[in-house]
MDTraj code that builds the backbone (N, CA, C; nanometers):
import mdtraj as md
import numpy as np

residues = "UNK UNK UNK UNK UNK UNK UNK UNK UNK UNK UNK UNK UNK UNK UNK UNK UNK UNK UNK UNK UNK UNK UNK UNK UNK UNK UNK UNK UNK UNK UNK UNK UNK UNK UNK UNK UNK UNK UNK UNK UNK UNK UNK UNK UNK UNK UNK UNK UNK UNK UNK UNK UNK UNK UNK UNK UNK UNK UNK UNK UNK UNK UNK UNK UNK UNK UNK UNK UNK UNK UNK UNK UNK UNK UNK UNK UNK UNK UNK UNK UNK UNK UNK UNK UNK UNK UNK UNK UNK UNK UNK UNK UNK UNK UNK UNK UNK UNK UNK UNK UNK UNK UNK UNK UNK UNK UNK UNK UNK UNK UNK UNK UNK UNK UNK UNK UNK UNK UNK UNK UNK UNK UNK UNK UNK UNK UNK UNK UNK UNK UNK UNK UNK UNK UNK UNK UNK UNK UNK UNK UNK UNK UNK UNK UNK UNK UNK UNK UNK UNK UNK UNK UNK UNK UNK UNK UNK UNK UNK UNK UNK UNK UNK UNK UNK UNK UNK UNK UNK UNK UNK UNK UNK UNK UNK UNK UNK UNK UNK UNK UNK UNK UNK UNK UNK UNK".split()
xyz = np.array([
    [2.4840, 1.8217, -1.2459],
    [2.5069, 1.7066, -1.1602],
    [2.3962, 1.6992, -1.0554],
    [2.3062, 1.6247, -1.0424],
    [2.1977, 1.5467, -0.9351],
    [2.2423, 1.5954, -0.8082],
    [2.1915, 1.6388, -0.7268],
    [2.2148, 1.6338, -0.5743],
    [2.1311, 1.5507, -0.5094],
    [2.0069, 1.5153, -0.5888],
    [1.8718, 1.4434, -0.4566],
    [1.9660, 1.3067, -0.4622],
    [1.9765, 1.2534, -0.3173],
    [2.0227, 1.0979, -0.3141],
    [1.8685, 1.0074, -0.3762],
    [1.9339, 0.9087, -0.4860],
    [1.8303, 0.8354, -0.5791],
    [1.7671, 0.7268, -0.5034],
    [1.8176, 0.6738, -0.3272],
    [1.7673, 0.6052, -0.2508],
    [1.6672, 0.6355, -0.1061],
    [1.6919, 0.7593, -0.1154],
    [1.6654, 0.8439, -0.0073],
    [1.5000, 0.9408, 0.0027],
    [1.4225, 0.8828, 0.0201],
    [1.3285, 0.9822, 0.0189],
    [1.2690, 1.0999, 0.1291],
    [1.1432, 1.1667, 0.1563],
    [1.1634, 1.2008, 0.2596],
    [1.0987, 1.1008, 0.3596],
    [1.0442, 0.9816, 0.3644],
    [0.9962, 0.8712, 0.5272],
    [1.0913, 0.7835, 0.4929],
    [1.1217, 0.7664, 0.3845],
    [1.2046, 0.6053, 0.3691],
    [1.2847, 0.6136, 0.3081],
    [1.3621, 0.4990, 0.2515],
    [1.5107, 0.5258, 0.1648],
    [1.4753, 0.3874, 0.1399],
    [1.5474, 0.2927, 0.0512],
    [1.5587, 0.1889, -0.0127],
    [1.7055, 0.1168, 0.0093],
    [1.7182, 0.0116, 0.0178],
    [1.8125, -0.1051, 0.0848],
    [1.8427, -0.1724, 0.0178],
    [1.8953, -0.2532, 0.0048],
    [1.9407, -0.4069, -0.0148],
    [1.8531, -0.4835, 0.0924],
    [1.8447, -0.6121, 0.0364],
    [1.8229, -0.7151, 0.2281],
    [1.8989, -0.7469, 0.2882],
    [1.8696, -0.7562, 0.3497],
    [1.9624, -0.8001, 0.4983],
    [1.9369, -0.9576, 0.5328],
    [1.9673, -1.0633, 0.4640],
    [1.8941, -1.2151, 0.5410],
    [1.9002, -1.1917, 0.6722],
    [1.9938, -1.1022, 0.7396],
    [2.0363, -1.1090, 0.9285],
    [1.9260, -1.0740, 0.9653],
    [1.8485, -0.9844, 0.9277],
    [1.7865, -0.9118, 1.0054],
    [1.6377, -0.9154, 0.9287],
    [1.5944, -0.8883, 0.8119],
    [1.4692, -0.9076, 0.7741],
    [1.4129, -1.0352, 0.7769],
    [1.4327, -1.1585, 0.7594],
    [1.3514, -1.2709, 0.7607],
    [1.2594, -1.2619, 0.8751],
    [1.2859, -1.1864, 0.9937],
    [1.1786, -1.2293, 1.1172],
    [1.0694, -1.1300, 1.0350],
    [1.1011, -1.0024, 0.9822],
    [0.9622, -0.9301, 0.9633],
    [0.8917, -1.0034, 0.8313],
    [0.9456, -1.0136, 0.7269],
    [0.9099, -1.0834, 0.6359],
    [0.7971, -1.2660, 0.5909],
    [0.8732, -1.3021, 0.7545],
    [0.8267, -1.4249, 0.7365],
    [0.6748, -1.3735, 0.8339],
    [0.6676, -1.2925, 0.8937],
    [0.5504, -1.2291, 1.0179],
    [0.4676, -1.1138, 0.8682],
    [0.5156, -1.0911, 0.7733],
    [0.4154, -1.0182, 0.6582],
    [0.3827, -1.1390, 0.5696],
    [0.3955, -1.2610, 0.5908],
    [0.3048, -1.3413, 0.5090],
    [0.2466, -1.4470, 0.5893],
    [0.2325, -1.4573, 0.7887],
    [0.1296, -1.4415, 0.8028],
    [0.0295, -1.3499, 0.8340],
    [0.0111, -1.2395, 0.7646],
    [-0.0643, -1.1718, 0.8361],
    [-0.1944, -1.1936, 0.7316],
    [-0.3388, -1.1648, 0.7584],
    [-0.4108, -1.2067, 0.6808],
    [-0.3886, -1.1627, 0.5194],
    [-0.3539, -1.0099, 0.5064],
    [-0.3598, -0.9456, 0.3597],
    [-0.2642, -0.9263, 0.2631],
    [-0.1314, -0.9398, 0.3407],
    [-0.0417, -0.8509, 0.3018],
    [-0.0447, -0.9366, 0.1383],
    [0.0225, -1.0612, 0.1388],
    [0.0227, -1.1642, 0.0036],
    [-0.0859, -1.1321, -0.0788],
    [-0.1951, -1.1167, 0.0312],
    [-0.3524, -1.1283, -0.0586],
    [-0.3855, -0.9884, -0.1394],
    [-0.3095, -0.9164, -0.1015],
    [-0.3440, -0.7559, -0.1637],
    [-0.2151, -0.7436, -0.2677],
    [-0.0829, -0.7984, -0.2712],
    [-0.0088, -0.7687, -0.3486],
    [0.0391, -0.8674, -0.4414],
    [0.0021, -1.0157, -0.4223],
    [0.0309, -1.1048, -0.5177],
    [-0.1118, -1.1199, -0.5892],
    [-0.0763, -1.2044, -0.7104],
    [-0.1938, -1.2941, -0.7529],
    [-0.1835, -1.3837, -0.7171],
    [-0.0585, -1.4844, -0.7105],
    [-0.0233, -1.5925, -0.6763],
    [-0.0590, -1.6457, -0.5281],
    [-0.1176, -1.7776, -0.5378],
    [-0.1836, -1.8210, -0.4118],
    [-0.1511, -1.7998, -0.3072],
    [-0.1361, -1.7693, -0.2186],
    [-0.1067, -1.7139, 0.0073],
    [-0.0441, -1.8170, 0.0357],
    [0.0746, -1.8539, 0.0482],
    [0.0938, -1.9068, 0.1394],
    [0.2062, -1.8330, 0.2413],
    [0.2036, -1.8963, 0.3719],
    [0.2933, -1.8004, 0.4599],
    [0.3975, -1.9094, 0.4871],
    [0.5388, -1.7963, 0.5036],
    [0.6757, -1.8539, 0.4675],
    [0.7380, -1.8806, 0.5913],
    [0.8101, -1.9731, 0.6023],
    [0.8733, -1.9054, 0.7787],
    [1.0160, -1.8610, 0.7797],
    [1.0551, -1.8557, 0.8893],
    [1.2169, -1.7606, 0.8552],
    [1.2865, -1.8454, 0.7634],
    [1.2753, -2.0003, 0.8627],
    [1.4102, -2.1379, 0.8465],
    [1.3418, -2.1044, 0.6545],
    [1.2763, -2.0712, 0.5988],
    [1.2864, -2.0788, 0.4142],
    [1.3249, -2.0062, 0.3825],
    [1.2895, -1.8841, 0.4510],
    [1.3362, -1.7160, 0.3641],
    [1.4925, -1.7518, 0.4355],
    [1.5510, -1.7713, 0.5109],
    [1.7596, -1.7735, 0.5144],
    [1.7672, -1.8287, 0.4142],
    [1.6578, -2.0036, 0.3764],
    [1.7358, -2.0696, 0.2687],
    [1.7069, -1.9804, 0.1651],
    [1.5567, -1.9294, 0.1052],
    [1.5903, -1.8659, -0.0105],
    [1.6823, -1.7612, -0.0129],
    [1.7191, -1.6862, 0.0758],
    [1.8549, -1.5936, 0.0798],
    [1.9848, -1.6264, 0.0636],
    [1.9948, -1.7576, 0.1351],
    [2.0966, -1.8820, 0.1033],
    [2.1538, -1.8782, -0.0610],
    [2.0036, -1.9677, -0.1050],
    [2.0126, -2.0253, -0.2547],
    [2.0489, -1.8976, -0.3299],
    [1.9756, -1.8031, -0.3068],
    [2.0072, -1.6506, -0.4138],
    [2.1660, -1.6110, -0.4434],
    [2.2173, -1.6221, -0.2754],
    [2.3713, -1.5929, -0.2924],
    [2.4689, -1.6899, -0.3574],
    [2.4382, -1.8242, -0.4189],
    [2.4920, -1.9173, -0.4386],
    [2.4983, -1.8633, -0.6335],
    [2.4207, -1.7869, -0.6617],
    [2.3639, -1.7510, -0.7924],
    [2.4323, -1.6389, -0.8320],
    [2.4345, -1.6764, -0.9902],
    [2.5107, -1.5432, -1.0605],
    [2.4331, -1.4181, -1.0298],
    [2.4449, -1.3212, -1.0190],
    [2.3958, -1.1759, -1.0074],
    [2.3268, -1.1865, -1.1716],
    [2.1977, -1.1305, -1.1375],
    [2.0768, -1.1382, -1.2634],
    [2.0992, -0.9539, -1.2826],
    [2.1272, -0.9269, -1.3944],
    [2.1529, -0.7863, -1.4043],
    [2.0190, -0.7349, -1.4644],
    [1.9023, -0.8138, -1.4550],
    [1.7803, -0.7451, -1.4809],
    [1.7158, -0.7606, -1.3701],
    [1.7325, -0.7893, -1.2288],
    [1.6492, -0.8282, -1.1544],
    [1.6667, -0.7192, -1.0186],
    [1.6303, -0.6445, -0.9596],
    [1.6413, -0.5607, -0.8506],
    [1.5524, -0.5917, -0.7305],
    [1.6084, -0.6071, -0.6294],
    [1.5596, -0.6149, -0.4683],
    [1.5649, -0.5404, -0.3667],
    [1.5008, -0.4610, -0.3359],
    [1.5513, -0.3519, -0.2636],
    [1.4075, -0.3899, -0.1059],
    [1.4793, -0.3287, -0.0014],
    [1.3371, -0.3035, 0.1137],
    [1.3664, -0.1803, 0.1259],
    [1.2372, -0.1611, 0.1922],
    [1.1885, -0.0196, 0.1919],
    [1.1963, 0.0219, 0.3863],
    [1.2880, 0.0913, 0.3917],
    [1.2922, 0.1445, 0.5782],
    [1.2822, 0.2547, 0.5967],
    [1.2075, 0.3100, 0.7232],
    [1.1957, 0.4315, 0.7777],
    [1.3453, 0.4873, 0.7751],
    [1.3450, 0.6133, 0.7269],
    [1.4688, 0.7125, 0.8230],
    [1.4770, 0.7294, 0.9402],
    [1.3945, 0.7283, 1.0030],
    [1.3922, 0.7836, 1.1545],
    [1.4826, 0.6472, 1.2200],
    [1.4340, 0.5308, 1.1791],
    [1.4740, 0.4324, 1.3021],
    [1.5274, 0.3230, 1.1905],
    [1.5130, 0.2905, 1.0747],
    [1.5686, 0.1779, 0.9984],
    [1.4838, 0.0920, 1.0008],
    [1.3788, 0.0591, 1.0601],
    [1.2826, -0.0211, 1.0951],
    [1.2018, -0.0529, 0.8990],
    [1.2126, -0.1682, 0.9099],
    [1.1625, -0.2844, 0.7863],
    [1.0122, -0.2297, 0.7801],
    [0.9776, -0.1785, 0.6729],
    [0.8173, -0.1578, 0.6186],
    [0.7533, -0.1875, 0.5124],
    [0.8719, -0.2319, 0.4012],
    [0.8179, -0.2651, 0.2952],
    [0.9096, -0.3529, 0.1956],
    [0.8388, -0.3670, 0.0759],
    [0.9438, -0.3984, -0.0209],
    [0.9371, -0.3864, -0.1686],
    [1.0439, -0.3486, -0.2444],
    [0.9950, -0.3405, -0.3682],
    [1.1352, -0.4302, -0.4055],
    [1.0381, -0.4979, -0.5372],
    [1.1555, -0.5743, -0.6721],
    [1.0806, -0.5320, -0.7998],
    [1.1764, -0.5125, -0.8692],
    [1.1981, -0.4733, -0.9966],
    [1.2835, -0.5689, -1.0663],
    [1.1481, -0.6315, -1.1920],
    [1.2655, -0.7251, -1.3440],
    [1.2338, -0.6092, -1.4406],
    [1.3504, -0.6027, -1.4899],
    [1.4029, -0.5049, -1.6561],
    [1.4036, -0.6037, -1.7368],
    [1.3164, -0.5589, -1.8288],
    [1.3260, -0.6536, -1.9821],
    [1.3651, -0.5502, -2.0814],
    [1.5093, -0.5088, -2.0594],
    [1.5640, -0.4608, -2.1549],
    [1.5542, -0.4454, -2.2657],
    [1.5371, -0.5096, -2.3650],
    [1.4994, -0.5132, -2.5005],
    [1.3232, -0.4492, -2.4877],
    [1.2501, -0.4668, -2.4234],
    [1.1115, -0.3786, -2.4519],
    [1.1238, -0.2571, -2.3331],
    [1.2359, -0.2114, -2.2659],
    [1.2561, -0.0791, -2.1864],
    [1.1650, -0.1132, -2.1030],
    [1.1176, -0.1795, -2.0220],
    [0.9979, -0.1671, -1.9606],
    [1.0395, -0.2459, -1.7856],
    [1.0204, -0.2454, -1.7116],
    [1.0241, -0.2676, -1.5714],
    [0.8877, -0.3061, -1.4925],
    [0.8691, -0.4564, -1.4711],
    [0.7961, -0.5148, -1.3731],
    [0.8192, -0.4348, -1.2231],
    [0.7184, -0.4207, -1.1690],
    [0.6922, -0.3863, -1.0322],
    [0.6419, -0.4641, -0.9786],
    [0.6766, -0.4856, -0.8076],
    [0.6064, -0.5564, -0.7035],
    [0.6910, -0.4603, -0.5966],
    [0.5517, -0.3641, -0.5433],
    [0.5698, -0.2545, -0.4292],
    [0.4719, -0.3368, -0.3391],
    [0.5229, -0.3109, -0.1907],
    [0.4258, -0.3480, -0.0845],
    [0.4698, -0.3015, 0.0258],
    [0.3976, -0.2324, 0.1182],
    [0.4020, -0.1898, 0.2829],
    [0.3610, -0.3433, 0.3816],
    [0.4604, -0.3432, 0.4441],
    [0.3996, -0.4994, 0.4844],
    [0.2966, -0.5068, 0.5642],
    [0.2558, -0.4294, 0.7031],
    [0.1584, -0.4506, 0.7998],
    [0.0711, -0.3293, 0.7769],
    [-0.0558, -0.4005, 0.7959],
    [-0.1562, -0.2295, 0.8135],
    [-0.1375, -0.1166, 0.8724],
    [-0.0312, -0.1338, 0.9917],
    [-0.0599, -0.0046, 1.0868],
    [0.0566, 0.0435, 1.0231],
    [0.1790, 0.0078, 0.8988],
    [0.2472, 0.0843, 0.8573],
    [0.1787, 0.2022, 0.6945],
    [0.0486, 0.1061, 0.6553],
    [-0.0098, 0.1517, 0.5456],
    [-0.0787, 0.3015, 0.5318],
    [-0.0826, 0.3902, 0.4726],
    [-0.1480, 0.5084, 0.4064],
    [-0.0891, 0.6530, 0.5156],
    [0.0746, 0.5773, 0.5469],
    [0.1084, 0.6856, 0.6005],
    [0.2016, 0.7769, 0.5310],
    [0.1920, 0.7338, 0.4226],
    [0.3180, 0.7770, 0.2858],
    [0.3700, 0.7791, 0.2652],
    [0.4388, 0.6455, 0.3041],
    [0.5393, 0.5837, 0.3197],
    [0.5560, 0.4788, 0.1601],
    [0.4541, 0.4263, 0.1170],
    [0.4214, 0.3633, -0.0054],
    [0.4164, 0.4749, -0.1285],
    [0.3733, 0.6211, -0.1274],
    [0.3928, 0.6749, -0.1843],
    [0.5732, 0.7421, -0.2004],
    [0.6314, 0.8163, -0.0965],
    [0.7726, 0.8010, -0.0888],
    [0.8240, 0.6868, -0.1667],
    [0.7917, 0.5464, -0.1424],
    [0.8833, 0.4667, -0.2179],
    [0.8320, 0.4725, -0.3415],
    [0.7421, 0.5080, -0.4102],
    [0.6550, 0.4571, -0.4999],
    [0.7507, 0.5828, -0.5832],
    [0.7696, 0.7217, -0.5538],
    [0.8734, 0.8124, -0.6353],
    [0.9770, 0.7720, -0.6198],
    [1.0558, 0.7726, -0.5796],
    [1.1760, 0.6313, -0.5522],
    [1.2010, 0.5713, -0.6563],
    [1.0983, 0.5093, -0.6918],
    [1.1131, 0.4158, -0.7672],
    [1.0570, 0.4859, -0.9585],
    [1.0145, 0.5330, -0.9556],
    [0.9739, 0.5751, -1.0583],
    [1.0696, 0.6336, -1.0748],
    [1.1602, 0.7519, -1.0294],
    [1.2483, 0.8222, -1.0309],
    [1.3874, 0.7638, -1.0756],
    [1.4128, 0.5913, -1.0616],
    [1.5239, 0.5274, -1.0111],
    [1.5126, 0.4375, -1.1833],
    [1.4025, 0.3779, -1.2107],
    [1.3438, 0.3316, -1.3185],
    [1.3383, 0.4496, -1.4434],
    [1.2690, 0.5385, -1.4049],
    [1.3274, 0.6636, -1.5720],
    [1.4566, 0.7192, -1.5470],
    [1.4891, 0.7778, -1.4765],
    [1.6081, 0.8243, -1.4762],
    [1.7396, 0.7895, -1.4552],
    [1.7510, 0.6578, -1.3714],
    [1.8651, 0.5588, -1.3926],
    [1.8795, 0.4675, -1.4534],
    [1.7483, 0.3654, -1.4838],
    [1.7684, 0.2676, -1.5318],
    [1.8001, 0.3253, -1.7316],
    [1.7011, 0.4048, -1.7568],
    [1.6871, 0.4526, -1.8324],
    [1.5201, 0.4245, -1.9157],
    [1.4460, 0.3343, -1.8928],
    [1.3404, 0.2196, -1.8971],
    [1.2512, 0.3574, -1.9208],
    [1.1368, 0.2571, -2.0228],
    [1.0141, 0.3624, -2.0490],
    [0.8717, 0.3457, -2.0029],
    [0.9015, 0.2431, -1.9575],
    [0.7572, 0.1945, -1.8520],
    [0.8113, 0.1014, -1.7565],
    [0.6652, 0.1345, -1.6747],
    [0.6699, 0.0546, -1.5883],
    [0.5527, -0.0465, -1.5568],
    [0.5568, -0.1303, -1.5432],
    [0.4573, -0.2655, -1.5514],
    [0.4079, -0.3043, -1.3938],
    [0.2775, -0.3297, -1.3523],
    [0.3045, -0.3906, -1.2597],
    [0.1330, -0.4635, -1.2346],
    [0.0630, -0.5378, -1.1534],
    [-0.0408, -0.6314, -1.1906],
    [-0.0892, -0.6143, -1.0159],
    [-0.2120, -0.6209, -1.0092],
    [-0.2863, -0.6480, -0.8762],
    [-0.4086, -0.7415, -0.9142],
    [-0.5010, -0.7652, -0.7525],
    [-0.6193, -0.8076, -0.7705],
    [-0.7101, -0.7014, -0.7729],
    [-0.8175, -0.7425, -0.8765],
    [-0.9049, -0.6750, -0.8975],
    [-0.9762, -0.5931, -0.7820],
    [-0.9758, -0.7029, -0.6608],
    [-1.0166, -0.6928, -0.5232],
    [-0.9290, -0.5402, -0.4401],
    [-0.8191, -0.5319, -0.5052],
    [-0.7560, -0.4557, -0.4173],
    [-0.7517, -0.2692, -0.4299],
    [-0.8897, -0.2228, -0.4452],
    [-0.9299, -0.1331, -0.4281],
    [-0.7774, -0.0117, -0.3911],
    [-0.7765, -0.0256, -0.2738],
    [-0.6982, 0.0902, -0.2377],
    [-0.5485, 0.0746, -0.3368],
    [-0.5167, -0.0324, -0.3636],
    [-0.3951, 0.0145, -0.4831],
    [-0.4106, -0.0003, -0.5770],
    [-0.5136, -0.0065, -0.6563],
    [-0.5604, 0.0976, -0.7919],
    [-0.5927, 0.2255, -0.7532],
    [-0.6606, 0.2556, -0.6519],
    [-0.6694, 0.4564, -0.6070],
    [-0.5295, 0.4724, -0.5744],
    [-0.4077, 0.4267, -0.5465],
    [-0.2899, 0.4187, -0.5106],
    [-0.2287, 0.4725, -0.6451],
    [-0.2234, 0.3749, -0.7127],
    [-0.1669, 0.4022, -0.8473],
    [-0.1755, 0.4895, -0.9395],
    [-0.3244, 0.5039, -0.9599],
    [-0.3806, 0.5573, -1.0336],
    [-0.3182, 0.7265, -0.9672],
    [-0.3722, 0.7427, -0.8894],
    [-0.3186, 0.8602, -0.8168],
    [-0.1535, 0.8843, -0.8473],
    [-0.0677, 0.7778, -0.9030],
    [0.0641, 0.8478, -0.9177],
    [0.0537, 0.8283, -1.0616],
    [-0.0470, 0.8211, -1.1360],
    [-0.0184, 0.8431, -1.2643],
    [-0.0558, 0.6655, -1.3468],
    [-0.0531, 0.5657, -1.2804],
    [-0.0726, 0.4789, -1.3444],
    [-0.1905, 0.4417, -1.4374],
    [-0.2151, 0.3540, -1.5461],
    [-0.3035, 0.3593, -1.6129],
    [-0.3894, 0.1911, -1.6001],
    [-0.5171, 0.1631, -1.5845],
    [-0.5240, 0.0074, -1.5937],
    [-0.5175, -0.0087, -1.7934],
    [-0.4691, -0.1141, -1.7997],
    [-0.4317, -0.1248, -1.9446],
    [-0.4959, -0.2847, -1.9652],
    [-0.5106, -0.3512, -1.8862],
    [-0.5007, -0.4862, -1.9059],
    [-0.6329, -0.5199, -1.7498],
    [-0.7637, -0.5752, -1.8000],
    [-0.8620, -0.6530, -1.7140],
    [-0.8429, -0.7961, -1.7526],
    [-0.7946, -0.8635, -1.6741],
    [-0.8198, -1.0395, -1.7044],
    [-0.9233, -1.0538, -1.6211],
    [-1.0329, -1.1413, -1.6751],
    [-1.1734, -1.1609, -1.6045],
    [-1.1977, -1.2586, -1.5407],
    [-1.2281, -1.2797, -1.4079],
    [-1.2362, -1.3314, -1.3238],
    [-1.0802, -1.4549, -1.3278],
    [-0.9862, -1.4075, -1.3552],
    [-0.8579, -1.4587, -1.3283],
    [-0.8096, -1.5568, -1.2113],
    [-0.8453, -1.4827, -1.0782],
    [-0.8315, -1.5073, -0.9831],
    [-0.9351, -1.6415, -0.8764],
    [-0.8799, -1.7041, -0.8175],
    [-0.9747, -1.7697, -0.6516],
    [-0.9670, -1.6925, -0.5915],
    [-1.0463, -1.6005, -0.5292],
    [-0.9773, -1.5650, -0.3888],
    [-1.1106, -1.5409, -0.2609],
    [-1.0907, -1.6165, -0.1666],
    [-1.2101, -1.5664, -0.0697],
    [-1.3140, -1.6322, -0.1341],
    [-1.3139, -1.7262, -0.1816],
    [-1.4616, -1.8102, -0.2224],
    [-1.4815, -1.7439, -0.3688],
    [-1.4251, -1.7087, -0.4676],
    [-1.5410, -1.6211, -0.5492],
    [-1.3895, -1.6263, -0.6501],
    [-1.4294, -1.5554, -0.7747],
    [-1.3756, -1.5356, -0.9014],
    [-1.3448, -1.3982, -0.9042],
    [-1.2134, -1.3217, -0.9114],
    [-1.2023, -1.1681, -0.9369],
    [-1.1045, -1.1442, -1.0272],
    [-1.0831, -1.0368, -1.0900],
    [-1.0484, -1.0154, -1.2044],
    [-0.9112, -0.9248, -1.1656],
    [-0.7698, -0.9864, -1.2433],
    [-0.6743, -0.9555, -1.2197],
    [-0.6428, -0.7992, -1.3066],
    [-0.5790, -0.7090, -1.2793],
    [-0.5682, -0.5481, -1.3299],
    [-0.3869, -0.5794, -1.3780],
    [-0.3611, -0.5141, -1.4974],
    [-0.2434, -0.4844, -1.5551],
    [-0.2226, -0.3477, -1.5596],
    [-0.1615, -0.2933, -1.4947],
    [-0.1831, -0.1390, -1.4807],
    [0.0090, -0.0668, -1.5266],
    [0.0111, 0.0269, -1.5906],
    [0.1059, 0.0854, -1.6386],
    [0.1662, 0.2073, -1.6241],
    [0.2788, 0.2724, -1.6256],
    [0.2813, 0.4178, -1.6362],
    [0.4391, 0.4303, -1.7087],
    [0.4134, 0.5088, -1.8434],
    [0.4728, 0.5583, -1.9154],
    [0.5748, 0.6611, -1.9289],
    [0.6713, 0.6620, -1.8894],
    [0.7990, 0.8166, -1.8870],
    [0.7447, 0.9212, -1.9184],
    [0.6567, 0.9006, -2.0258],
    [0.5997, 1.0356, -2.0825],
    [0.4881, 1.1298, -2.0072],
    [0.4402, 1.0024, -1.9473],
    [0.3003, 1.0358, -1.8483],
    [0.3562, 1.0392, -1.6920],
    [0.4642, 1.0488, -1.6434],
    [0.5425, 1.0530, -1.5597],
    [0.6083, 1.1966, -1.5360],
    [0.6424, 1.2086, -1.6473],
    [0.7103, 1.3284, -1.6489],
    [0.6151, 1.4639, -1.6810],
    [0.4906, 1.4336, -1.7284],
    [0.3971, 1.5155, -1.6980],
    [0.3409, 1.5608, -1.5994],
    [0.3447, 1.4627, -1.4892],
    [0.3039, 1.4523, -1.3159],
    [0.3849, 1.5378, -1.2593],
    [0.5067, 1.5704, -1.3223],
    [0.6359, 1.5759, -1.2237],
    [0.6219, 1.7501, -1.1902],
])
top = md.Topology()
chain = top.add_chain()
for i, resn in enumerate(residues, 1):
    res = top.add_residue(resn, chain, resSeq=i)
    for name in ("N", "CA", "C"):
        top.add_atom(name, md.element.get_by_symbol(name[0]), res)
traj = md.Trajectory(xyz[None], top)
C-alpha cells in the first residue's frame, strides 16, 4: 500500500481551482510579457478576471469530461498560486497531453516546476495508468526543452517554422516521455 500522498510534493502539492481565489493571479499571468509566450503556441492574448469567472462559470454548467484534468500548482509553505498544470487522456492510445507552467519569473527555476513536473509523471503512470506523455512548446523556448529533456523527455516531433512570434518564424517541438523511459530515471 503507497504511503507518498500522489498530490503532495516536497515545494508544492496540486489543487483543483478555486474561481474565488485564482482568477486575480491568473488573469495577472497572461499579462505578463512571457508567461502565454513560453507555454502556448497559440497566439497571447491576455484574459481578465470578469472572463476567467465566466470561463469557470461556463465549465461548471458542463458535464464532467472524464479525460480532461485541471489541477494548480501551490506552495506548501503558504498556499500561494504558482502554477498550473492540465492534462487530456486519450484513452484508447494511453497517452496524456501536458500543459505545465510556473506563472511569474520570480517564481521560475526554483523547483518548484520540477516538483510538479514528478507529480505529474508519477500521477499519469501510476494512477492514471497511461504510457506516455505528450506535450508541445516553442521552438523559442530554450529553458523548457533543457527542462524536459532533463526529466527524461524526448523531442519527437520539429514542425518548421510553425509559429509568428516576435516578428520572425520558429519552429514548434513535440516532445515525449515514455513509462518505460520514466521508470528508468526513477
Amino acid at each position: 500500500m503507497p504511503t507518498e500522498n500522489l498530490y503532495t510534493g516536497k515545494h508544492v502539492h496540486l489543487t483543483v481551482p478555486d474561481p474565488d481565489t485564482d482568477v486575480e493571479t491568473e488573469s495577472l499571468w497572461s499579462h505578463t510579457a512571457d508567461y502565454d509566450a513560453l507555454l502556448r503556441t497559440e497566439v497571447k492574448r491576455p484574459v481578465s478576471v470578469h472572463r476567467l469567472k465566466k470561463r469557470y462559470e461556463d465549465a461548471a454548467k458542463e458535464p464532467q469530461n472524464d479525460a480532461e484534468f485541471d489541477f494548480r500548482i501551490r506552495l506548501n509553505e503558504d498556499e500561494r498560486l504558482v502554477g498550473e498544470l492540465k492534462l487530456w487522456a486519450d484513452w484508447a492510445l494511453s497517452d496524456a497531453w501536458m500543459n505545465l507552467g510556473i506563472g511569474l519569473p520570480g517564481d521560475r527555476r526554483k523547483g518548484f516546476g520540477s516538483d510538479a513536473l514528478r507529480l505529474t509523471t508519477r500521477y499519469v503512470f501510476d494512477e492514471l495508468n497511461l504510457r506516455r506523455i505528450t506535450t508541445a512548446i516553442p521552438g523559442y523556448n530554450e529553458a523548457a526543452l533543457a527542462f524536459l529533456t532533463r526529466h527524461g523527455f524526448k523531442v519527437e516531433v520539429r514542425s518548421r517554422e510553425a509559429l509568428f512570434r516576435f516578428g520572425r518564424r520558429w519552429d514548434s517541438l513535440g516532445l515525449g516521455l515514455l513509462r518505460a523511459d520514466w521508470e528508468a530515471l526513477r
